[in-house]
N, C-alpha and C positions, 0 to 999 in steps of 0.2 A: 479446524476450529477447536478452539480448546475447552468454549463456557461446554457446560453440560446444557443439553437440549429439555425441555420439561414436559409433562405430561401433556401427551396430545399434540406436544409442537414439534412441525415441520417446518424442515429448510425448505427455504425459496431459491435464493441466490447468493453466491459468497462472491465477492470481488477483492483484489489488491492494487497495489499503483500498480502501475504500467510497467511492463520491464522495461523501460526507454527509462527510468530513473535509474538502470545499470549499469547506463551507457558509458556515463564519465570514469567512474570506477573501474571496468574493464579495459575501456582505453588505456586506462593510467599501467595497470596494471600491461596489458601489451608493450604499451611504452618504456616501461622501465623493461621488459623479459629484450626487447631489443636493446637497447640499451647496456644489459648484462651481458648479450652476447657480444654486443662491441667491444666490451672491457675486456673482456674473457680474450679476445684477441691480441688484446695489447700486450704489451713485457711488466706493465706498470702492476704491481702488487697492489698499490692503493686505488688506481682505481676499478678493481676488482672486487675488493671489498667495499667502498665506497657504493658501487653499480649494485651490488648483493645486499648489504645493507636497506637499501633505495627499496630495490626488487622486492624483498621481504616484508617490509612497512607497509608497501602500494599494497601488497598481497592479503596481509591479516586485514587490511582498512577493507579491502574491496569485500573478502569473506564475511567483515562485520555488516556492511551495508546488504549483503544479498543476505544475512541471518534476521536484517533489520526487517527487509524486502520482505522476506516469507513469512514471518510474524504481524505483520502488520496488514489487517482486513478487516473486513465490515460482512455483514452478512444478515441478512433480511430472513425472519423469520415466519412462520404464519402468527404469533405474536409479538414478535417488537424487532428491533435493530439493534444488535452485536456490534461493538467496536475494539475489537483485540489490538494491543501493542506490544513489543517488549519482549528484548530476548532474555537480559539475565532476571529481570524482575519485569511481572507482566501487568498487563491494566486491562482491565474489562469494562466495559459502561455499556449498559441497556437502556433504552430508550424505548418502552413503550410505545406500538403502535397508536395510542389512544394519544400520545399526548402530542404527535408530530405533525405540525398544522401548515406548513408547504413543503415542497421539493421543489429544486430549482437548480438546472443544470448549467453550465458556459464553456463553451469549447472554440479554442482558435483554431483556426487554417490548418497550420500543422497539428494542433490535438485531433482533429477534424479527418485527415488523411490518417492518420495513427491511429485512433481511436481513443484517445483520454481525453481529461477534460476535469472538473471542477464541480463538484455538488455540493450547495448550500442545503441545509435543513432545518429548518429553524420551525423551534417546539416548546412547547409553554412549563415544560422543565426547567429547573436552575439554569441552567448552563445556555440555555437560552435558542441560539445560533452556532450551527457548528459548520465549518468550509472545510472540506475534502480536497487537496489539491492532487493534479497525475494520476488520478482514477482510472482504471481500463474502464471501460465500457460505463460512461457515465449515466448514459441514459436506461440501458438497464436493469441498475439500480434505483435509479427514479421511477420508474415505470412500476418495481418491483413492490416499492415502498408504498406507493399508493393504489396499487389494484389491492395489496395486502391488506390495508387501512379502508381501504371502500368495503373490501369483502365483511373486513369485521362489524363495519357500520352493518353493513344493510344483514347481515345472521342476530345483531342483535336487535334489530329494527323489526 
C-alpha cells in the first residue's frame, strides 16, 4: 500500500482483483511463446520475426496488466477505505469510514467456486456509489468495512 497510514491507524484488510484477471494475458502470452517456437522451426525468416514481434507485444502488454494487477487495491482501515490505482501516475481516494452507508456484495457460480465477486459501496460522499468488479475475497472486505464502521459507532457512542 502506498497512502501513508495516520496516527493511531491500523490496517484491517488489504484486497486486489483476483488473479483470474491474469488469466487472458498469460494465455496470450503462452500462446504466442508456442507459437515463436513453431516459427523458430521453420526456414521462413519472416515468420520468425513476425512470431518475435507478436511474442514481444503479448509480453510487455501482459507485464503491463500484472504492473496494472499489483497496484490496484483497496484496503480497510481502522478509519476509512483506501483505494490505490496506477502504475506510471497513481490515484488514491479515501472514503471515510463515517460516511459509508451500505456494503453489498454479488458473486456468480464461477466467482462463487473462485472466490471473486463484485462489491458495491455506496456512501453519502460526492462520488456517491462505487462497484468493485473481480474482487478476491469479496465478502471479506464487506464484512471488513463494516465491523470497522460499527466499531467506530459504538467507541464513539
Amino acid at each position: 500500500m502506498r497512502s501513508r497510514m495516520r496516527s493511531g491507524e491500523e490496517l484491517i484488510l488489504e484486497v486486489r482483483r483476483h488473479p483470474i484477471a491474469l488469466f487472458w494475458p498469460l494465455g496470450l502470452v503462452l500462446f504466442l511463446f508456442g507459437a515463436l517456437i513453431a516459427a523458430w522451426m521453420t526456414r521462413q525468416p519472416a515468420w520468425k520475426i513476425t512470431a518475435g514481434v507478436a511474442f514481444g507485444g503479448g509480453a510487455l502488454w501482459a507485464l503491463w496488466r500484472y504492473l496494472d494487477w499489483k497496484m490496484d487495491l483497496w484496503a480497510v482501515t481502522s478509519q476509512r477505505v483506501i483505494d490505490e490505482s496506477g502504475v506510471l501516475t497513481t490515484r488514491s481516494v479515501d472514503s471515510p469510514l463515517e460516511t459509508i452507508n451500505n456494503v453489498a456484495t454479488q458473486q456468480s457460480v464461477f466467482g462463487r467456486m473462485f472466490g471473486f465477486g463484485r462489491v458495491d459501496i455506496q456512501s453519502a460522499a460526492e462520488r456517491g456509489a462505487v462497484a468493485i468488479e473481480g474482487i478476491a475475497r469479496p465478502e471479506a472486505l464487506r464484512d471488513a468495512i463494516l465491523e470497522m464502521k460499527e466499531r467506530r459507532l459504538r467507541s464513539r457512542g
